[in-house]
N, C-alpha and C positions, 0 to 999 in steps of 0.2 A: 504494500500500500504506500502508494509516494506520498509523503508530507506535506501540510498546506503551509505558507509563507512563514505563519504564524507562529511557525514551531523554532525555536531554536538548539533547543537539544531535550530529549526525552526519553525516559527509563522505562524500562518494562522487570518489576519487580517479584519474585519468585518463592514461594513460599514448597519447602521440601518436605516431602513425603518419603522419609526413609527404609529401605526395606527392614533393616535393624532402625532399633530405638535409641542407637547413640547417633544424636543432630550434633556433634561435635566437628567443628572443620575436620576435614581429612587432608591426608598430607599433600600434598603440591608436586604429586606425580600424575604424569597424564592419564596412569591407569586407572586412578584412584579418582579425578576430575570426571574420566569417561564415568565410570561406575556411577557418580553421584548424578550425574545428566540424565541416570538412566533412571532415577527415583524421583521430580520435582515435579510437581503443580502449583499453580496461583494466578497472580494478578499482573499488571502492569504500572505505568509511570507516569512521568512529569517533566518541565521544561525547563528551559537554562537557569540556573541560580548556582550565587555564589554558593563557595565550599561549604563555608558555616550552614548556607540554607541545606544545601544537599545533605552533611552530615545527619542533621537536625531531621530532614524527611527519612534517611533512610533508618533514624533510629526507632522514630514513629513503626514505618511498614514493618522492622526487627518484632518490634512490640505485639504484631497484630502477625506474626506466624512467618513472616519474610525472611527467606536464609541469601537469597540472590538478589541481583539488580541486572538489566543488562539494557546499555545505553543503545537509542535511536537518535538521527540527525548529528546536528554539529552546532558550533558556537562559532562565530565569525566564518574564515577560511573552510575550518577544520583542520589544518595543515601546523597547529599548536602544538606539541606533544606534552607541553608544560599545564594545559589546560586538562587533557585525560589524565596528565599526574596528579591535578587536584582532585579529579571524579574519584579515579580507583583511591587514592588516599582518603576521600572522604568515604566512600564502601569499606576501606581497613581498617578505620577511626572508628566503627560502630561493629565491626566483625562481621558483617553480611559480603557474601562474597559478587563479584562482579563481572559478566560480557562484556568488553566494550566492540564497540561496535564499526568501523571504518566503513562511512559513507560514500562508497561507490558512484551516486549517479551522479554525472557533470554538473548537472543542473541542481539548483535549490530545493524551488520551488513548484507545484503544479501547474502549469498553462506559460510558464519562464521558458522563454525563449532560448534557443541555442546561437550564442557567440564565436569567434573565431578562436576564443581560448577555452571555452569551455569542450574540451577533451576529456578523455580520460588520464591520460599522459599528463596533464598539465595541472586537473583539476580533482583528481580523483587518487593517482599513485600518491601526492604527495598528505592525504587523509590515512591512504596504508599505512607511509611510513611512522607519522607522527603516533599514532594510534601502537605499532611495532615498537616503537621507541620507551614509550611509555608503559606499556607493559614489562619492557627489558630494563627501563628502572624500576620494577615494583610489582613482581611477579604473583606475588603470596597469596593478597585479594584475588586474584585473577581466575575463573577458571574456566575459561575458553574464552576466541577470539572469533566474532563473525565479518566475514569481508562481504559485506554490501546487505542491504536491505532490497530485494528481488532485485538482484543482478540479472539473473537471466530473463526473467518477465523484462524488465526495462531495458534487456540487451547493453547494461553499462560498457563493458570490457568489449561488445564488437564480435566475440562470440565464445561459444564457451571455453576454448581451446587456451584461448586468451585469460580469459579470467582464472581458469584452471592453473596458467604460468604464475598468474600473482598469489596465489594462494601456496605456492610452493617456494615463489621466493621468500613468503610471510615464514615460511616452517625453517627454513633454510634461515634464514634471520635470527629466528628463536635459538635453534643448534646450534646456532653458533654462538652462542652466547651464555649457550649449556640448558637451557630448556627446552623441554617438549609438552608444549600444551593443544589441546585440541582445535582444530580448528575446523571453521563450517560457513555456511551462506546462510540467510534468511530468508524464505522463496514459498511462493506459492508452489502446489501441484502442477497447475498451469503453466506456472513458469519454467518448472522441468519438463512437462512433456510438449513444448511448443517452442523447444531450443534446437530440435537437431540432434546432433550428437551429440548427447552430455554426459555421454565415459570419460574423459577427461576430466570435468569437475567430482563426480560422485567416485573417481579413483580418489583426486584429490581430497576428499570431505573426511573428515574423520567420524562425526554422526552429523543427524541432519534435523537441521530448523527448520521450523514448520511454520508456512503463514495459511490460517485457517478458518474462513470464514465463511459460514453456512447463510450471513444475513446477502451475500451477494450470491446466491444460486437463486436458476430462474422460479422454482417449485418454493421457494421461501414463504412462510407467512408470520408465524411467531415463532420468539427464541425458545422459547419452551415448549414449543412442539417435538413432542417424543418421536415420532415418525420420520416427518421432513428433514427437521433440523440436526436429531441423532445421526440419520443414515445421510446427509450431506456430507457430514462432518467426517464420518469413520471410512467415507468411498477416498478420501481422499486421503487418509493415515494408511488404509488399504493400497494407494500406490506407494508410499514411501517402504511401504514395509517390501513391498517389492525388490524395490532397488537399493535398501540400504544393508541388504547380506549381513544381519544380525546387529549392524553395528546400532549404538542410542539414535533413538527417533525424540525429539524435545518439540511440543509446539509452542516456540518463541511467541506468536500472535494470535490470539483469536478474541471472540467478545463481539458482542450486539451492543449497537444505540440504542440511546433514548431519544434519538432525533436523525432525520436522515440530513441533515443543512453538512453535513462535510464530505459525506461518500454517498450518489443516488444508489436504489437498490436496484434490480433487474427484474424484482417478481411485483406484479401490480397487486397483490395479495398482502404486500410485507406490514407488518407492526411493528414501527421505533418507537417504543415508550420504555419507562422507565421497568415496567410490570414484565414488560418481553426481554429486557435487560437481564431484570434476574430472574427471568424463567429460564435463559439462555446459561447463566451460570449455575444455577439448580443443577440445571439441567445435564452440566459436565460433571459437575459436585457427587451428584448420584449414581452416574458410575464410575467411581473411583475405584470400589472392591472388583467390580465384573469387569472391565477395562483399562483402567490405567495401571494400577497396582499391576493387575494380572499380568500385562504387559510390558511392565515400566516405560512407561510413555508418558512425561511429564505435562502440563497444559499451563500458561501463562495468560493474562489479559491483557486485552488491548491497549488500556489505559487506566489509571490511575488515577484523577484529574482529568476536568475537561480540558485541557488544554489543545486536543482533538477533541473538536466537539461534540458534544454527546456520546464519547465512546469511552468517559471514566466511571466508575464505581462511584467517586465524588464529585460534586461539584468543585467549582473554582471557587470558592468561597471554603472548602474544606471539609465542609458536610458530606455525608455520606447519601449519596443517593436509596439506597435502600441496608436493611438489618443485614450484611454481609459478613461472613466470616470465611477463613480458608484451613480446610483441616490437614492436619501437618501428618495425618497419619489416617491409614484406613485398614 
């Protein structure tokens, strides 16, 4: 889902489900990073704020069952690496661990015109590097790295083959620096099966992020339709499980509005309200024992905050859109 102007940086916050009962960090090996990816469920994020603000929030979401954060968008450039060292510093400073995220597409904003500098090469590699950099200052918080938010949906890299090379220089970077942390894209279904060749990237992936959202299928009417919106959801965890040969399936994005004013829907049936909201999170909430657990296939939310509109659990004011809770354990 591409970002509207309005965004300048924004978290997608994770509450873990562990197959054991010790929620204690685990050590800062990839294997043990992979393993925990394969246990998480929850919510999402919020928009650029100083360190202080961010610490302050993520200690909030700590409090209400959040053991992750993993950032979307960027602040200025994105080409800061001093900047992701306040985010993750501010995720270590409260012990919740963190994705950060290297925004891939040239462009900002939705309906932002394409420039003669807006490349990839020009506008995009140098979000990699700072993003890389700052990880290899301050590993600890860290536990994985995604390169781009629907790279392939938006064709950022030109093609997969492309994006697949950057995501190896990202590994090759780490190495050498004595780290191996996981690394992945964030992408719709869609966006994998309407690239072509995407053995290259899915060689490259270590598990895969998931963007997942049943409120933009043509058959949609409310989130809490056990039918529609169930079997949207799971046709589309049904390809990943396809192609990702065992390895963790995480859905980085999902979640329904309470309003359609930032994303139209496709189905003239659909319901954005706050009630479809969280009939849509009920509604993942309840199978946590028969599905997620079963499967270790973690689930996250869209947002946090409106800060995208209509698609936080709060309002921008703080309040809580509806009696929401994330359970840490099923």
């Amino acid at each position: 889902m591409i970002l509207s102007n309005i965004l300048a940086l924004s978290f997608i916050v994770v509450s873990v489900a562990l197959a054991s009962k010790n929620l204690e960090r685990f050590a800062s090996t990839s294997l043990n990073r992979l393993e925990r990816i394969k246990s998480m469920y929850a919510w999402e994020g919020f928009d650029c704020k100083t360190t202080d603000e961010m610490a302050q929030d993520f200690s909030e979401m700590k409090e209400r069952g959040a053991r992750v954060v993993i950032t979307f968008e960027f602040c200025g450039t994105g080409a800061d690496a001093s900047y992701y060292d306040d985010v993750i510093s501010a995720a270590g400073s409260v012990g919740i661990d963190i994705i950060p995220l290297a925004w891939t597409l040239p462009i900002h904003a939705v309906g932002q015109s394409y420039g003669p500098n807006d490349t990839f090469l020009i506008k995009s590699v140098p979000r990699i590097e700072a993003v890389t950099q700052a990880v290899i200052n301050n590993p600890d918080p860290v536990l994985a790295i995604a390169i781009g938010d629907e790279p392939l949906y938006d064709d950022d890299a030109g093609s997969p083959a492309a994006l697949a090379s950057y995501i190896t220089e990202v590994r090759r970077n780490l190495s050498t620096a004595g780290l191996d942390i996981p690394l992945s894209i964030s992408d719709l279904a869609y966006g994998w099966q309407s690239s072509g060749n995407i053995t290259p990237v899915a060689d490259a992936v270590d598990f895969f992020m998931v963007n997942n959202f049943p409120y933009f299928a043509f058959d949609a009417t409310t989130g809490g339709n056990a039918s529609t919106s169930w079997n949207d959801f799971i046709q589309d965890i049904d390809y990943f499980e396809s192609i990702a040969n065992g390895r963790p399936i995480l859905v980085t994005q999902t979640g329904w509005p309470t309003n359609e004013d930032e994303f139209a829907p496709n189905s003239p049936d659909i319901v954005a309200s706050v009630p479809s909201s969280e009939g849509f999170w009920n509604l993942l909430d309840s199978h946590c024992e028969d599905f997620f657990k079963s499967l270790n296939i973690g689930w996250m939310w869209r947002s946090w905050e409106d800060d995208i509109d209509g698609w936080g659990v709060k309002y921008l004011n703080g309040s809580d859109k509806w009696h929401w809770n994330a359970r840490t354990e099923c």
